[in-house]
C-alpha positions, 0 to 999 in steps of 0.5 A: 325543836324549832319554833317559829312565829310570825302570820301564816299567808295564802299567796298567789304568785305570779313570776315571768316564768310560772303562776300558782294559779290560786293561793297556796301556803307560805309566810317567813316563818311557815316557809321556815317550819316546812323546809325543818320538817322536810329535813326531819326536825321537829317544828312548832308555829304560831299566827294569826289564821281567819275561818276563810283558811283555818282548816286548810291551814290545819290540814296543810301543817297536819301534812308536813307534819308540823305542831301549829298554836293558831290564834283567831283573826278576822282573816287570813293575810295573803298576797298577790305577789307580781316578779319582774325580770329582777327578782324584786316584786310587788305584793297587792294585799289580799287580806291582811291576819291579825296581830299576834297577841302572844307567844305559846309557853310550851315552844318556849323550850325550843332550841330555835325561835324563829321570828318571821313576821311578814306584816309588823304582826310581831311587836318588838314588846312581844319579841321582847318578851320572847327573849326574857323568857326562854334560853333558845337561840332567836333568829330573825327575818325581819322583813315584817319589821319593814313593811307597812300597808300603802294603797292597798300594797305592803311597801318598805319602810324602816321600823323607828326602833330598827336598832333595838329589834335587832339587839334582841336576837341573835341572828339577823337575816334581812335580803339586799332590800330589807338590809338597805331600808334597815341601815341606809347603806347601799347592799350592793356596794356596802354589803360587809358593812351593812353586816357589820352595822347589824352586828354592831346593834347587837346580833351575833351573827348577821346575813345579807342574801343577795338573791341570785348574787349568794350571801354575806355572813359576818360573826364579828370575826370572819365574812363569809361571801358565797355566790348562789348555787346556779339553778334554773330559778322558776319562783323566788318566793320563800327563798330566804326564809329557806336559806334560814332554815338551812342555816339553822338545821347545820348550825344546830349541827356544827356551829360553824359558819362557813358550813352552815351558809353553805347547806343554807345557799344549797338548800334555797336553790330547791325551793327556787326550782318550783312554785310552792311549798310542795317541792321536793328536797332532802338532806342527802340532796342539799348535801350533793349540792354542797359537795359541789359548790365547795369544789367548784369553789376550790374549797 
């Protein structure tokens, strides 16, 4: 089993080349718990879910399929999130959920705990607490872990206990902005060193996503430097936290590093495609996909 945890958001996105129109479901850890389902795990998550969108909420996992603990806030978070040319964006905050007060006891089994906080709703206290009590592996996103609330607008800004939050997990998987807020080191020059800085702060494997530059991961060993799967990319929203459900589904499976950042890059070119959570992917196709990234890679 999956579990993750981290505020469910309701989002409009606006990129140059499609909108949402309204808000739909996303969030680091909910985008992780859809990409699992659809690739036939069984998932679970926790949040913070107001009255305005708690029944949508309900009926949304209920359709992916996946186990939710909701725990009551006085709003449901939500962004308007505005793409440039480049990919970056500015997120103007249309509500922003309530702290998460406590992990549930029955995910505490879990294979996987994923930590995707989207707005510093997840304390390091409680992810500390999250590792004392359970043996599973614990991957991070840790964009929640530099974000804070500016004028209305959610801005990086580097955690004070930055080292220790990613001593308590095993996999860190910050993109080149977070990666550059975290360590001071410039992502697109430094990438290998950045992974070794937060391999170094005590996570065993770390991951650097480059956006439509691929990925470096690093165990302590190996680098493993790929670019990313060459699509047309319409919205590119949630492609991180999918690149992590993709690396969790194959590590689980193989242990291996190389395979594993490989089923991730392909698996996040699905989400890219469309605008949304409703898109379509299976393991069949993310494996097509690998198939040809490793022969085009000569591999």
């Amino acid at each position: 089993m999956i579990a993750a945890i981290g505020n469910p958001v309701y989002d409009h996105i606006v990129t140059p080349y499609v909108t949402t129109g309204g808000r739909v479901l996303s969030g680091c850890s909910t985008n992780a718990c859809i990409i699992e389902s659809k690739l036939g795990l069984r998932c679970g998550l926790t949040g913070s879910v107001g009255e305005d969108f708690r029944s949508t909420f309900e009926e949304d996992l209920r359709s992916f399929g996946i186990d939710y603990v909701i725990q009551p806030s006085r709003e449901t978070g939500g962004f308007y999130l505005e793409y440039d040319e480049n990919g970056d964006r500015i997120l103007n905050l249309l509500g922003v959920a309530d702290p998460i007060r406590s992990f549930p006891e029955k995910y505490l089994d879990a294979d996987v705990i994923v930590v995707g906080p989207i707005l510093g709703e997840v304390s390091l206290d409680l992810l500390k607490e999250i590792r004392d009590g359970s043996d599973a592996m614990v991957f991070l996103d840790p964009q929640g872990f530099v974000r804070q609330i500016e004028d209305r607008k959610a801005v990086r800004r580097r955690h004070p206990q930055m080292e220790d939050v990613v001593g308590t997990v095993d996999i860190v998987k910050p993109n080149e902005h977070e990666a550059e807020i975290m360590t001071g080191l410039d992502a697109t020059r430094d990438t290998e060193r950045i992974c070794e800085v937060l391999h170094s702060w005590g996570a065993s494997i770390s991951i650097v996503t480059l956006g439509s530059h691929g990925s470096v991961a690093y165990d302590g060993e190996e680098f493993v430097r790929l670019p990313a799967y060459a699509t047309e990319a319409r919205d590119p929203t949630g492609a991180g936290d999918t690149f992590m459900g993709g690396f969790i589904f194959e590590y689980l499976r193989t242990g291996d590093l190389l395979s594993s950042a490989l089923f991730a890059t392909c698996t996040s070119s699905f989400v890219v495609e469309t605008v949304g959570p409703q898109f379509p992917v299976t393991e069949r196709a993310v494996r097509e996909r690998v198939a040809s990234l490793r022969e085009s890679l000569g591999m």
